[in-house]
BAFI-3210 file (N, C-alpha, C; in Angstrom, 3 decimals, decimal comma, padded with zeros to 6 digits):
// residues 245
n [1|2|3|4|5|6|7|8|9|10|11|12|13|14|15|16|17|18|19|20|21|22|23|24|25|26|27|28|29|30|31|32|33|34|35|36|37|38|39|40|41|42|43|44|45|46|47|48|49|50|51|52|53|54|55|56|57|58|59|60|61|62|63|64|65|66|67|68|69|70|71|72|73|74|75|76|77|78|79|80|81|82|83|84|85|86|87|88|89|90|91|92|93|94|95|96|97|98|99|100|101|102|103|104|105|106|107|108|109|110|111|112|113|114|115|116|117|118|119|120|121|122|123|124|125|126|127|128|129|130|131|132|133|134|135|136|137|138|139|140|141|142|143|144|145|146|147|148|149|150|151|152|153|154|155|156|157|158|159|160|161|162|163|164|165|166|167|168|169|170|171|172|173|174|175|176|177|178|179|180|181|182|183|184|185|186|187|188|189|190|191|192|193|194|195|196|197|198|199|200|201|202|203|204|205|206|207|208|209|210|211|212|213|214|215|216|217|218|219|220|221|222|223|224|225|226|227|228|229|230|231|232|233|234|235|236|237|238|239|240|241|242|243|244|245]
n.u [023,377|020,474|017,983|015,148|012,083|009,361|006,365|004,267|000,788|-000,338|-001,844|-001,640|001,138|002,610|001,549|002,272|005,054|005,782|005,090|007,023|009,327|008,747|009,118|011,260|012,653|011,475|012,392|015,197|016,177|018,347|017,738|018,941|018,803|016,600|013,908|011,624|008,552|005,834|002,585|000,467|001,765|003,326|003,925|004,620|007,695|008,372|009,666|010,222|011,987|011,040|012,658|015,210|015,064|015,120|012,639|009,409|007,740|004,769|002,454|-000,247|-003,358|-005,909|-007,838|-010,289|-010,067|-012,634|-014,506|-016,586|-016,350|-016,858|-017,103|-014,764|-011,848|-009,676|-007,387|-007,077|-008,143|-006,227|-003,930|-004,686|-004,805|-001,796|-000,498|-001,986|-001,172|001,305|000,964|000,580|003,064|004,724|003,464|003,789|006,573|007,189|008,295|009,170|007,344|005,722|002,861|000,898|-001,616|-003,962|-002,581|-003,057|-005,385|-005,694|-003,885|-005,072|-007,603|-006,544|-006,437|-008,167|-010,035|-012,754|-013,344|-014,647|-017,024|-018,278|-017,988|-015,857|-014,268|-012,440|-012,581|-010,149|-007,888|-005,699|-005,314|-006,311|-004,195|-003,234|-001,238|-001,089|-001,016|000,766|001,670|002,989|005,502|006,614|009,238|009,194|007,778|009,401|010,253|008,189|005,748|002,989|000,633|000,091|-000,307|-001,321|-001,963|-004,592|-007,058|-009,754|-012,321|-012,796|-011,958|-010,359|-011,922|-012,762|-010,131|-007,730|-007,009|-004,286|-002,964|-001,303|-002,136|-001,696|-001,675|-004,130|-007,028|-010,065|-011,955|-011,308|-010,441|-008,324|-005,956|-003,025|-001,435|000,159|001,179|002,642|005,638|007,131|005,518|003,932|001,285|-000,004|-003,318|-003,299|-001,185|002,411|004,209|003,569|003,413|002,706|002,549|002,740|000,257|-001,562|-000,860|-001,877|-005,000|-005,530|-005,114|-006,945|-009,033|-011,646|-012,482|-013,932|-013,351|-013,920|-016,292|-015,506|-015,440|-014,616|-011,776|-009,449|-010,244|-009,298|-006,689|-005,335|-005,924|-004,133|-002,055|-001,826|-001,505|000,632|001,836|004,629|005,664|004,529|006,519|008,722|008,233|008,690|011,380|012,666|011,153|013,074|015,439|015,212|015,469|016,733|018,922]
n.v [005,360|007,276|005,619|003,652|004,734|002,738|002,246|000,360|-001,041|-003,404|-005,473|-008,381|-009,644|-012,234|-011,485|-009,253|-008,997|-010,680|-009,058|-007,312|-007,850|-009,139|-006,140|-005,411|-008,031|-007,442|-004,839|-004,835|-004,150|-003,799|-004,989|-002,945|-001,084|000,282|001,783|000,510|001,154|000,144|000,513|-000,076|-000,692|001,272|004,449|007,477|009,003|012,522|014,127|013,321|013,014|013,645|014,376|013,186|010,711|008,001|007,585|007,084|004,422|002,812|000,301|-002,183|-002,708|-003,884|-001,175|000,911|003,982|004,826|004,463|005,400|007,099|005,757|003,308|002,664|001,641|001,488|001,483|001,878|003,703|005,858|005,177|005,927|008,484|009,558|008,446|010,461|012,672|013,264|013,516|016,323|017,421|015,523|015,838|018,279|018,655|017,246|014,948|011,711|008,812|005,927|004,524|001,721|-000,019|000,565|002,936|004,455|004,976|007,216|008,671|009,608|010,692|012,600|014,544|015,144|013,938|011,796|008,591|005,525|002,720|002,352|001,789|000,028|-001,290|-004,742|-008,106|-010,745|-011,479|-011,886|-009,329|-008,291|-005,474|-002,339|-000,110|003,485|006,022|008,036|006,193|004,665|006,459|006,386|007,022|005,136|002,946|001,943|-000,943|-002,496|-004,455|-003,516|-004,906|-006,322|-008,472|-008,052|-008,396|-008,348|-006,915|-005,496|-003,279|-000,611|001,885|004,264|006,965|009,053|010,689|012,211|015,886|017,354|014,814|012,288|009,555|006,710|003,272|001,556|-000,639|-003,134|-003,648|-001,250|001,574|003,452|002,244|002,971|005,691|009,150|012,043|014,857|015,092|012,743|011,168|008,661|005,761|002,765|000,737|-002,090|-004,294|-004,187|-005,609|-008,520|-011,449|-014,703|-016,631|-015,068|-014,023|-015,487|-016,425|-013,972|-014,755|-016,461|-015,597|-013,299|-014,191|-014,769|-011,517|-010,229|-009,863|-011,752|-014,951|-017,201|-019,834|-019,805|-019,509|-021,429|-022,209|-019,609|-019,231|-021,585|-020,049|-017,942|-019,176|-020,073|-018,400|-016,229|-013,516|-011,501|-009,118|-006,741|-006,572|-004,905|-002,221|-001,693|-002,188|-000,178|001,857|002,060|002,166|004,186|006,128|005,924|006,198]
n.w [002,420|003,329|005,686|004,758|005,819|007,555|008,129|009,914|009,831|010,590|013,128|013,806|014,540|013,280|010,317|010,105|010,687|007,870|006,354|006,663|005,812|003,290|002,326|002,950|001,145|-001,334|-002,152|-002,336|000,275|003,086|006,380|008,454|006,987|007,393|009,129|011,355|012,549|014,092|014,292|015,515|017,855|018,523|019,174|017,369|017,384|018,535|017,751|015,138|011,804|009,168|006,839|007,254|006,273|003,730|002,372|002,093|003,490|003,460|004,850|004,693|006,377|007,922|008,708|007,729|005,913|005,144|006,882|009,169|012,715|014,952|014,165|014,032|015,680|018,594|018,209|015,400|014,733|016,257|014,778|012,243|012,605|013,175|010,956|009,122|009,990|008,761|006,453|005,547|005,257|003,829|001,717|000,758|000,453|-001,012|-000,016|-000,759|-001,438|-000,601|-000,549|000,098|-000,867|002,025|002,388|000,034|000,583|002,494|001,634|-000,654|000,984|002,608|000,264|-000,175|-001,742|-002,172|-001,369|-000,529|000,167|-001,985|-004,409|-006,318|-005,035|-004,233|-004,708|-003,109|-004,287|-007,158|-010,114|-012,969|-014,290|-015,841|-017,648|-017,734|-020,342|-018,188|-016,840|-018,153|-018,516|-016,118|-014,024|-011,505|-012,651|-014,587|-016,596|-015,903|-017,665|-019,684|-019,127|-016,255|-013,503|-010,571|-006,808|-004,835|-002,170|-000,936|000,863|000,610|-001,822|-003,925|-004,931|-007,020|-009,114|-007,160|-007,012|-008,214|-008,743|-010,928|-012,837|-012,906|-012,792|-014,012|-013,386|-014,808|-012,840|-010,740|-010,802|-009,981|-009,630|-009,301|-008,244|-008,110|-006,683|-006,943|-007,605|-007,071|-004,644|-003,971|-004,894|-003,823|-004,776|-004,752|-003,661|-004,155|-002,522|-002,376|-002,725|-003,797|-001,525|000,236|000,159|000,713|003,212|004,349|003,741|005,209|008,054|007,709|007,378|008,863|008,534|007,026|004,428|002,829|002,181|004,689|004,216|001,836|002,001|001,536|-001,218|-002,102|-002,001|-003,357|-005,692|-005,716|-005,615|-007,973|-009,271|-011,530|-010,614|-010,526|-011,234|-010,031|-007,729|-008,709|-008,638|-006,257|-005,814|-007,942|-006,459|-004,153|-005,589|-006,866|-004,568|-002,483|-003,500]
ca.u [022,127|019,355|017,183|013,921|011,526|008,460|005,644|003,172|-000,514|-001,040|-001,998|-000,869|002,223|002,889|001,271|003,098|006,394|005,686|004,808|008,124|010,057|008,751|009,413|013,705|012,916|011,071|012,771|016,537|016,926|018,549|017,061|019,836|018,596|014,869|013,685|010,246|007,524|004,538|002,449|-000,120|002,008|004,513|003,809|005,830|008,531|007,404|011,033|010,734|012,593|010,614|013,821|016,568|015,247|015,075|011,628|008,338|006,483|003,163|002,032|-001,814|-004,102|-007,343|-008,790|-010,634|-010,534|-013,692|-015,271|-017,784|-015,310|-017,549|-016,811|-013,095|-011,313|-008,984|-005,802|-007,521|-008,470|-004,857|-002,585|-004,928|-004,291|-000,570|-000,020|-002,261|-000,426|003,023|001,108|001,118|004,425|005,219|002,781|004,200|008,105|007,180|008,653|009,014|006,539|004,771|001,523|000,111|-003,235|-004,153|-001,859|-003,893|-006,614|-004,631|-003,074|-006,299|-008,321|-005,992|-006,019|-009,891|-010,748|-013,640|-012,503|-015,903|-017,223|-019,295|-017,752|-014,386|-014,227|-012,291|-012,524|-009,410|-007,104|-005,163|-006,402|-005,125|-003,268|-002,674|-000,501|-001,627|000,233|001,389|002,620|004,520|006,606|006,806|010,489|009,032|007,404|010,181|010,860|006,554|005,083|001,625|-000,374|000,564|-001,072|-001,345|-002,692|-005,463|-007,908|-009,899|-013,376|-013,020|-011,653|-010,584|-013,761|-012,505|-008,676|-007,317|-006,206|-002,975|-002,313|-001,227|-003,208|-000,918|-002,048|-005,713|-007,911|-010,964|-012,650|-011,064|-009,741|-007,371|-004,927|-001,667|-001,576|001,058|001,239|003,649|006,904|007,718|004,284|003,289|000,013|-001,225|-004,003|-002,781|000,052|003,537|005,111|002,628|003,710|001,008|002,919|002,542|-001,585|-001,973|-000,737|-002,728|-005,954|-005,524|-005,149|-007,633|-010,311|-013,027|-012,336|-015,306|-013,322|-014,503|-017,157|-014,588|-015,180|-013,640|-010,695|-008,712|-009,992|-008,964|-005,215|-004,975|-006,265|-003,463|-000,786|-001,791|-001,640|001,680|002,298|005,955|005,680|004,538|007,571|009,615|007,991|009,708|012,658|012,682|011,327|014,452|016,552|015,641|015,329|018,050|020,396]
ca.v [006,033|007,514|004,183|004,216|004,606|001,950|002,066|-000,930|-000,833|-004,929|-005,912|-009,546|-010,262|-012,760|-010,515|-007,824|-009,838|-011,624|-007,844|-006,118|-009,045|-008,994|-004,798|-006,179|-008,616|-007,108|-003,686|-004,801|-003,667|-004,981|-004,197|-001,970|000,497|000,487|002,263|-000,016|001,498|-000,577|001,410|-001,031|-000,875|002,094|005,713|008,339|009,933|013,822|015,083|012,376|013,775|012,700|014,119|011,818|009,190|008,282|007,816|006,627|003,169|002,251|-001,053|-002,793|-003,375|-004,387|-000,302|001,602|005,437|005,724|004,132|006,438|006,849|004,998|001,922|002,199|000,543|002,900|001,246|002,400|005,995|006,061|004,825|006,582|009,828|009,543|008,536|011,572|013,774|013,348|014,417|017,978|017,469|014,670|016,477|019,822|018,704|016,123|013,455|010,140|007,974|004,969|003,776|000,133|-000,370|001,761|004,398|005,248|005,844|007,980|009,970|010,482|011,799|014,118|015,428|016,114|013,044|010,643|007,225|004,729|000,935|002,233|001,647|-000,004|-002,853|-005,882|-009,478|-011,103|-012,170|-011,436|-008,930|-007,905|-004,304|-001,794|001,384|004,089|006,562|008,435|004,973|004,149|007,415|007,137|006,029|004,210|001,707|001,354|-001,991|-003,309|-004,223|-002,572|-005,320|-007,293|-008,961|-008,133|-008,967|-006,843|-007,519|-003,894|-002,951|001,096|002,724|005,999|007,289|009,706|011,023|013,473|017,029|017,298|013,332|011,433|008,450|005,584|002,547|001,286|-002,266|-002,993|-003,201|-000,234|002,220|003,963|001,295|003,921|007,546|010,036|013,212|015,852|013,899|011,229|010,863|007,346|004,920|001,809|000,007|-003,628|-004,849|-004,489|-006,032|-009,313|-012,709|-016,049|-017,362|-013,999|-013,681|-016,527|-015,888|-012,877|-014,971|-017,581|-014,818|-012,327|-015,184|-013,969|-010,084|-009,665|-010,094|-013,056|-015,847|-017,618|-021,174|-020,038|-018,935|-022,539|-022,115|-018,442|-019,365|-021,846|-019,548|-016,851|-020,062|-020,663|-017,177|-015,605|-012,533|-011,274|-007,660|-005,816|-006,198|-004,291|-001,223|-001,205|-002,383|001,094|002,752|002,331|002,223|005,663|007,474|005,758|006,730]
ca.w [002,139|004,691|005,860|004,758|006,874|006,932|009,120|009,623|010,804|010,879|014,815|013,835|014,274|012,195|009,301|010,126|009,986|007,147|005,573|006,907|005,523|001,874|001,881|002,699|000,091|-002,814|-002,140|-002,062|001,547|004,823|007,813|008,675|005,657|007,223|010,464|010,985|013,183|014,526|014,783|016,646|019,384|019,392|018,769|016,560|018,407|018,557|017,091|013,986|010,745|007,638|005,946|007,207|005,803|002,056|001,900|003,577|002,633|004,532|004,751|004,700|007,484|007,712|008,835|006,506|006,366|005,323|007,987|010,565|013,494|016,102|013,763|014,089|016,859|019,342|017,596|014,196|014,941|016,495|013,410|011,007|012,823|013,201|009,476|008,134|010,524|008,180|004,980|005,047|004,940|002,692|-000,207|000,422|000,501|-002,064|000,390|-001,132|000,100|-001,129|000,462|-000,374|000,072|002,537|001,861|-001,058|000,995|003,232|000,386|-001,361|001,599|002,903|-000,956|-000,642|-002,922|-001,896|-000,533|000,221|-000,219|-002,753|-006,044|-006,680|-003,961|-004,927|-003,609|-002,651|-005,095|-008,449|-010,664|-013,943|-014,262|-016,832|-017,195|-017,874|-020,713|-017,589|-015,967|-018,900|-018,567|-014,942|-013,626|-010,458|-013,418|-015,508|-016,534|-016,196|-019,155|-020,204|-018,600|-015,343|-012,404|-008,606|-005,798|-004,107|-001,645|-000,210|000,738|000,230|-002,953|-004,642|-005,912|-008,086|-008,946|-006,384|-007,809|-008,267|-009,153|-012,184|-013,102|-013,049|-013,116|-013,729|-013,463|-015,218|-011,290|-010,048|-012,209|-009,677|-008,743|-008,929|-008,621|-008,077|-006,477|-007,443|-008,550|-005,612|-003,633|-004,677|-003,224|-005,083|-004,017|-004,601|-002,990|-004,835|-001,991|-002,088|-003,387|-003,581|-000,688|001,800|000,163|001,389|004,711|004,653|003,480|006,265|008,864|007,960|006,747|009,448|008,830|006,374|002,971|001,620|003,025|005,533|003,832|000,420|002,113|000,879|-002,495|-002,376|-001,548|-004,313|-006,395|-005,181|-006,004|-009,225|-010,050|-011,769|-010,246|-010,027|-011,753|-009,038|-006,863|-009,663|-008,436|-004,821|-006,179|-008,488|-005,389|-003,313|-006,095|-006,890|-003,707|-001,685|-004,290]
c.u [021,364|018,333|015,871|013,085|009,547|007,693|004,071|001,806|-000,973|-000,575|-001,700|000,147|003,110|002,545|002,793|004,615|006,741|005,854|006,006|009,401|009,987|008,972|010,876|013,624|012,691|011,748|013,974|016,830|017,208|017,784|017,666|019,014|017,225|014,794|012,390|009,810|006,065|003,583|000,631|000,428|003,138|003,696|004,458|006,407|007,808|008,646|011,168|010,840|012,173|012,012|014,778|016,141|014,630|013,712|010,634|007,447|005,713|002,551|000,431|-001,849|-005,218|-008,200|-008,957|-011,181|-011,811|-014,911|-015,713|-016,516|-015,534|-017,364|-015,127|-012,657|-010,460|-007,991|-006,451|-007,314|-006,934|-004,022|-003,193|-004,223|-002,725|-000,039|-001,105|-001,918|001,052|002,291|001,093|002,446|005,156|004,367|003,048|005,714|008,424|008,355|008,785|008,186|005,965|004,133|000,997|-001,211|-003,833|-003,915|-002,597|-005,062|-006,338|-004,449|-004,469|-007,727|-007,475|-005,971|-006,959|-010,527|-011,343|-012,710|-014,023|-015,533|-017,972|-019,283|-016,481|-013,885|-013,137|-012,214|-010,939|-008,843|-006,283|-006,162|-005,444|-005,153|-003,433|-002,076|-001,186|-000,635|001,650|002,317|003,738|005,833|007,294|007,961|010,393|008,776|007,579|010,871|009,525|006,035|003,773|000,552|000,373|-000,725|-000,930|-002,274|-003,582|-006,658|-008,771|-011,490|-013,723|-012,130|-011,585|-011,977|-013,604|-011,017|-008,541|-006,463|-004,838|-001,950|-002,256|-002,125|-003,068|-000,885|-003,810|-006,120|-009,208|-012,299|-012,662|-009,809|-008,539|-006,852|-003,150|-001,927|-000,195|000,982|002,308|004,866|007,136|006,696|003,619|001,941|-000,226|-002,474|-004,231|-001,557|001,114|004,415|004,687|003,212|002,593|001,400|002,410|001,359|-001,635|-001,924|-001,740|-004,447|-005,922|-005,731|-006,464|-009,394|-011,458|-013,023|-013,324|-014,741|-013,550|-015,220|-015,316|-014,469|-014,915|-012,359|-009,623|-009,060|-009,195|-007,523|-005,019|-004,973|-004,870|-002,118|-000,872|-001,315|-000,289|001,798|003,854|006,441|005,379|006,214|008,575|009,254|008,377|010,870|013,141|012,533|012,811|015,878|016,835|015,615|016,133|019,331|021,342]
c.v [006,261|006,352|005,135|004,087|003,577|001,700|001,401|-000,421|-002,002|-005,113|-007,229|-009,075|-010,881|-012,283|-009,582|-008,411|-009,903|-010,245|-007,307|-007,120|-008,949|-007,092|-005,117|-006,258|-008,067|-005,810|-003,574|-004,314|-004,270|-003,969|-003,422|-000,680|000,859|001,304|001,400|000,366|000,372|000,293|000,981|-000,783|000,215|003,539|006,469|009,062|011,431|014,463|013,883|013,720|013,525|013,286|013,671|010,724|009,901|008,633|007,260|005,103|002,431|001,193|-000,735|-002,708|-003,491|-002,756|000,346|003,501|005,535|005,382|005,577|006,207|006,248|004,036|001,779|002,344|001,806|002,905|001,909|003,760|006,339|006,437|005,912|008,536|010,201|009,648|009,987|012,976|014,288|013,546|014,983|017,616|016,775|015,283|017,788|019,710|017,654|014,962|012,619|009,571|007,233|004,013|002,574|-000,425|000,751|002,878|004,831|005,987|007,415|009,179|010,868|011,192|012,447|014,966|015,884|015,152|012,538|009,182|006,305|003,173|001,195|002,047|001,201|-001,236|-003,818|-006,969|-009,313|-012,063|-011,443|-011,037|-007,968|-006,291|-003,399|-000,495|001,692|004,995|007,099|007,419|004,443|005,301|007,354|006,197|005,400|002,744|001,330|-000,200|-002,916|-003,346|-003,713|-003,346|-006,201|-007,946|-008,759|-008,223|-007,694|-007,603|-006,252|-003,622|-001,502|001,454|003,891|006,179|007,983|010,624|012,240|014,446|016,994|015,775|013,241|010,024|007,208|004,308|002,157|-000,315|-002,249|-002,662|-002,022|000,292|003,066|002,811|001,428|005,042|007,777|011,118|013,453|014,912|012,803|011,026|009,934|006,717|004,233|001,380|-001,523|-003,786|-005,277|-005,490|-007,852|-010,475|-013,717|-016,719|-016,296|-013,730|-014,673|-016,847|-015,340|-013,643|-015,745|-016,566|-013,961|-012,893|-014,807|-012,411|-009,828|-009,188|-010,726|-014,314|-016,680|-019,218|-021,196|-019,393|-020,506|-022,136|-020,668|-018,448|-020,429|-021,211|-018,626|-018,153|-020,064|-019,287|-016,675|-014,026|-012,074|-010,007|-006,636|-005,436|-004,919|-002,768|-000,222|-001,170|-000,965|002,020|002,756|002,551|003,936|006,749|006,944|005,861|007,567]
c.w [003,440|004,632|005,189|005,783|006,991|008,259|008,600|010,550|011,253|012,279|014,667|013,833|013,290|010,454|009,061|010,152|008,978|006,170|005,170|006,186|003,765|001,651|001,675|001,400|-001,494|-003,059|-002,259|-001,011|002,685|005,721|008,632|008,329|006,390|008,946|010,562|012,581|013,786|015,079|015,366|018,185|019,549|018,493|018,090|017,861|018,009|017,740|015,542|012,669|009,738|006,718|006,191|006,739|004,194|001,435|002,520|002,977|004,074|003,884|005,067|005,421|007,070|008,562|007,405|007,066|005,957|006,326|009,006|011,989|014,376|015,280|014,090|015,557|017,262|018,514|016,163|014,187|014,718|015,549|012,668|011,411|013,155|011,724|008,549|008,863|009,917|007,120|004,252|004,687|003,644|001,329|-000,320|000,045|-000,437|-001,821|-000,300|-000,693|-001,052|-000,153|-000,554|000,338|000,748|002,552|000,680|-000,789|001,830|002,408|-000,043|-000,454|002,165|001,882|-001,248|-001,294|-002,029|-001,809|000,477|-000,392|-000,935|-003,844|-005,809|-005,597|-004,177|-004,071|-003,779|-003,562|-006,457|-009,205|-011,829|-014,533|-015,615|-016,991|-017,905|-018,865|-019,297|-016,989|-016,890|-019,329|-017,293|-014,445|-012,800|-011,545|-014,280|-015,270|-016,750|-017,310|-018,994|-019,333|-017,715|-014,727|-011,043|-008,250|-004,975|-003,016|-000,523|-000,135|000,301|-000,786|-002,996|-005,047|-007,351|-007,860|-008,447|-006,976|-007,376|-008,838|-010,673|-012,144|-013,596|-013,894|-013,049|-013,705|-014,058|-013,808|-010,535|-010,447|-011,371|-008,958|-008,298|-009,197|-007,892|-007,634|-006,187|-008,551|-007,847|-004,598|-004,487|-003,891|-004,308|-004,186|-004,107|-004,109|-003,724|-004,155|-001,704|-002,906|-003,306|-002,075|000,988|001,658|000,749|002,734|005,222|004,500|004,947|007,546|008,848|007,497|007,646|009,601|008,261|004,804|002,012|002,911|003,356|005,161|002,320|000,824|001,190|-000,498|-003,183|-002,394|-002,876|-005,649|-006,621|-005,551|-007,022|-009,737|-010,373|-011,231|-009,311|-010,378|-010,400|-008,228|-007,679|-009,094|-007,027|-004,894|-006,672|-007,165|-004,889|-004,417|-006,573|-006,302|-002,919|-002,446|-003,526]
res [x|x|x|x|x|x|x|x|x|x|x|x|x|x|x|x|x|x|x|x|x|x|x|x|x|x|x|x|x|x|x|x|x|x|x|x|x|x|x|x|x|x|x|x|x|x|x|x|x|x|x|x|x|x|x|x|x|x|x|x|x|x|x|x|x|x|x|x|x|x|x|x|x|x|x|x|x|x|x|x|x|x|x|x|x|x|x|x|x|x|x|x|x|x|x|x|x|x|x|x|x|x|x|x|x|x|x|x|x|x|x|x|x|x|x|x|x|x|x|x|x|x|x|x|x|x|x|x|x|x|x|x|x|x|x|x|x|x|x|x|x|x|x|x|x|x|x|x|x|x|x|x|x|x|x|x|x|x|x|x|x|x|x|x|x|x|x|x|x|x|x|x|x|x|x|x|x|x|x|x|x|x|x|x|x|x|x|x|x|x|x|x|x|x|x|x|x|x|x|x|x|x|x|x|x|x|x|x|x|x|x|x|x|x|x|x|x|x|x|x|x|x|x|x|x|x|x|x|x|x|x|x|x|x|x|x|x|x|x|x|x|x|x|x|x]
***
């Protein structure tokens, strides 16, 4: 099959490891199958092929597109403008691609939709799911039952569903938590690829970023253990299973 191609925005390290590691795992792929980008620290080649590869999946960080651009950092600006430079393409050639987290934001302002901290927020932790009719037709989320649990943790939100999308999955907090554009342009905004063991990572690491007061980070990680969440992954798994075919 053509690798997929998977480009990270986390400036940790150990994040960003820990990230590119559960895409292998939850996705069925070796690191053979993957091309992985950093895109912290390396640039896009200028001749890259978004069609040799199978399909595109964008990892978390801690920027937010809708931030004022004098708030965002050089490495911010940077990534953001590299990854919304591939999605003329990927929403006209109806690419593959699945964005997590951020990628939703991504998707849905290049599509014209709103994307703020003003509605739709969520703290940091498990938060319970539900398809949507469209999600229970849709072959990426065959196999999820009607109501799950993932992991989310985001200060900016969809605002309202970008033309041309389906309307996936929803949360009682924040009602776009999967959309769709065209047939194969995916974005959640919880983390399919997220286990209690890698939030927890992520809580410990990003505990003074400004997601949660920095002395409930411990209770926030037990919280993230106790919690059952193992449905999500099913949805990368499907990804690769049905575009590296």
């Amino acid at each position: 099959m053509k690798p997929f191609l998977i480009l990270q925005l986390r400036p940790e390290t150990e994040a960003s490891d820990d990230e590119y590691q559960a895409f292998l795992d939850k996705g069925g792929l070796a690191a053979a199958d993957t091309h992985r980008i950093r895109l912290d620290q390396q640039t896009v080649p200028d001749d890259l092929d978004l069609t040799a590869y199978s399909g595109v999946i964008v990892g978390g960080g801690p920027g937010c597109v809708s931030d004022a651009p004098q708030d965002k950092t050089e490495a911010e600006a940077r990534i953001e403008a590299a990854i919304l430079a591939m999605m003329p393409q990927i929403t006209a050639q109806d690419i593959p691609f699945m964005g997590c987290c951020y990628g939703i934001g991504i998707l849905a302002h290049h599509l014209g939709a709103p994307v703020s901290k003003e509605m739709y927020g969520e703290p940091v932790g498990p938060v319970a799911c539900t398809l949507t009719d469209a999600g229970q037709a849709d072959p990426v989320l065959d196999g999820l039952p009607d109501g799950f649990s993932a992991f989310v943790g985001h200060k900016e939100a969809v605002q309202t569903l970008p033309d041309g999308c389906a309307h996936l999955i929803a949360s009682g907090p924040c009602p776009f938590q999967m959309i769709r554009f065209g047939q194969n342009v995916y974005a959640t905004q919880f983390h399919p690829e997220a286990d209690s063991e890698g939030f927890a990572l992520r809580i410990r690491i990003y505990r003074n970023k400004g997601y949660f007061p920095p002395a409930d980070a411990d209770r926030l990680i037990e919280t993230c253990r106790a919690a059952d969440v193992r449905m999500p992954e099913r949805i990368l798994r499907n990804f690769v299973a049905r575009y590296g075919a």
